[in-house]
C-alpha positions in Angstrom: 0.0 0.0 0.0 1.1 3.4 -1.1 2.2 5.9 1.9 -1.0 8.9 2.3 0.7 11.5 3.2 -1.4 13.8 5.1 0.3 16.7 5.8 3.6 18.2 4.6 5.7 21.4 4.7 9.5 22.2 5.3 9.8 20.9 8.6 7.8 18.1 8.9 6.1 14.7 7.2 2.5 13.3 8.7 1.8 9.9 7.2 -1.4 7.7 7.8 -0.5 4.6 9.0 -2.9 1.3 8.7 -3.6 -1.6 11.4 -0.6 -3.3 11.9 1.9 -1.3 9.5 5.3 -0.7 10.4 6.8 2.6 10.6 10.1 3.5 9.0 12.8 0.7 8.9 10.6 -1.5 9.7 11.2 -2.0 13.2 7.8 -1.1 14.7 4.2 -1.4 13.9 1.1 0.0 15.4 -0.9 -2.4 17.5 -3.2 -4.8 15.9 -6.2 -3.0 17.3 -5.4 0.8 16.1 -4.4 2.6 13.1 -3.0 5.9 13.7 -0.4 8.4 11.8 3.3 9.3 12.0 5.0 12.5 12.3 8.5 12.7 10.6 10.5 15.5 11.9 12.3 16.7 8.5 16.4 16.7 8.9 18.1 20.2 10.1 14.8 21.5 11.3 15.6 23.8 14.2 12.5 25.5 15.0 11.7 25.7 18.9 8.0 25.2 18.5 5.5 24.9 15.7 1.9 24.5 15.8 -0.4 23.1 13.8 -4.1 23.2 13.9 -4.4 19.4 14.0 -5.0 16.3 16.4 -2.3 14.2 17.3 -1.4 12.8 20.3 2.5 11.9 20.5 3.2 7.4 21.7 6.0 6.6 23.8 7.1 2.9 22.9 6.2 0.9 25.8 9.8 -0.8 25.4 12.1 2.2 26.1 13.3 2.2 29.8 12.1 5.4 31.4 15.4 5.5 33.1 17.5 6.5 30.9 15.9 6.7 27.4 16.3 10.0 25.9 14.2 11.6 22.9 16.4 13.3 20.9 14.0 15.1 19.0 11.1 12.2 18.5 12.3 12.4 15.0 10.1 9.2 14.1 6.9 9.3 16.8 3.8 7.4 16.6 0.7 9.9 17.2 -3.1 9.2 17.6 -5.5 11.3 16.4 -7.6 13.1 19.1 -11.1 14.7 18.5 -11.7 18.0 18.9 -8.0 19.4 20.5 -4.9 20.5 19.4 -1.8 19.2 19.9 1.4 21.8 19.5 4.2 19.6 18.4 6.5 19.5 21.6 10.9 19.6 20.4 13.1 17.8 22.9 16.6 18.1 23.8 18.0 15.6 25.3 14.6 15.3 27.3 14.2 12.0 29.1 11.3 10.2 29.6 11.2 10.4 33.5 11.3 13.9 33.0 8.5 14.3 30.8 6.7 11.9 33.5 7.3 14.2 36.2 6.0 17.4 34.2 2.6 15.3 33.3 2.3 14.2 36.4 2.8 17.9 38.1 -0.5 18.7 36.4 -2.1 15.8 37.4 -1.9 13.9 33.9 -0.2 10.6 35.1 2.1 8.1 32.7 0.7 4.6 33.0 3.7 2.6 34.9 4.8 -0.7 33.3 7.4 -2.9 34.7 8.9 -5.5 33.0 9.8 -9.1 34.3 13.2 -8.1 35.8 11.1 -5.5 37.5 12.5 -2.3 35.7 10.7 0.3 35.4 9.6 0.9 31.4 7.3 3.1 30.1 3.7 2.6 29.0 2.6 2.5 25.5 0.8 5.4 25.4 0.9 9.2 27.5 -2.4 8.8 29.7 -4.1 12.2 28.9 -7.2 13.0 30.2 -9.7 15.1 28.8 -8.9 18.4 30.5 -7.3 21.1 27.7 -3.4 21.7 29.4 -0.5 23.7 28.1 2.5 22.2 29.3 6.0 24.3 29.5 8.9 21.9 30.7 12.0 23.8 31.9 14.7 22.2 30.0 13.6 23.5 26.6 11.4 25.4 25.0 8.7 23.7 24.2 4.4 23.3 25.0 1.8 20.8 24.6 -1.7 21.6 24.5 -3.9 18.8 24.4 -7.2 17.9 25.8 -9.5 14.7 24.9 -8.9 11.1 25.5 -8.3 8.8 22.8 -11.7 7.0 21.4 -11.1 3.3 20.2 -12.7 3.9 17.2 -11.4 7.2 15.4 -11.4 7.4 11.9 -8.5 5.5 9.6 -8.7 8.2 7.0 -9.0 11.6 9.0 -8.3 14.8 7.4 -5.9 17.4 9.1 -7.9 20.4 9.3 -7.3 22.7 6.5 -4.9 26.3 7.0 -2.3 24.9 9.6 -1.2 27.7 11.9 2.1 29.0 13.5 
């Protein structure tokens, strides 16, 4: 199947995604249960923060340790789409995982906690955001999510980004 792109411009590359597909390389696919989109961050990009008037909802892989996993700059990460919200693309430097726990959890937005058989602590496989609109600032960089609907189990495969993105 052919790759629908979505949504493009100079800094970054939304794909729709089908039950099951893998994303780039290969290595992972979305759950057998959900479809859902990627965001591809464009290479050299160095914008601070961009926003666009669409709904995604950022994944963290539920195999990455929160310990010591660091998101460079999420340059390939999953997104569901959320109804009715907007989601303002969040840039990380060097941000790690515990610390964007901490920061969600400071407004009352909790991670789901996984552990794995050796009993280290990984993260979920999904942000658990509630359905209260936030913006979150995180001190390390500048950066801002603002977010605000739970995810509904049976959004649409083929959503359209709303037309005239902003910045």
């Amino acid at each position: 199947m052919a790759q629908q792109i979505l949504f493009e411009d100079e800094s970054i590359l939304v794909i729709n995604k089908a039950v099951g597909e893998s994303i780039v390389g290969g290595v992972l696919a979305l759950p057998n249960d959900v479809s859902g989109i990627e965001i591809s961050m464009k290479p050299g990009y160095q914008a601070d923060l961009l926003q666009y008037r669409v709904t995604y909802l950022a994944w963290i892989e539920g195999h990455l340790p929160l310990e010591n996993e660091r998101f460079d700059d999420w340059q390939w990460t999953k997104v569901h789409t959320v109804y009715q919200t907007t989601l303002v693309r969040m840039t990380t430097n060097h941000l790690s995982a515990v610390e964007i726990q901490s920061a969600w959890q400071s407004f009352g937005h909790p991670i789901i906690d996984v552990e794995n058989n050796q009993g280290q602590h990984i993260a979920s496989s999904r942000l658990l955001l509630h359905a209260s609109a936030i913006q979150l600032r995180l001190p390390i960089t500048k950066q801002q999510i603002e977010i605000g609907a739970p995810i509904p189990k049976n959004f649409p495969r083929n959503f359209k980004p709303n037309q005239g993105a902003s910045r």
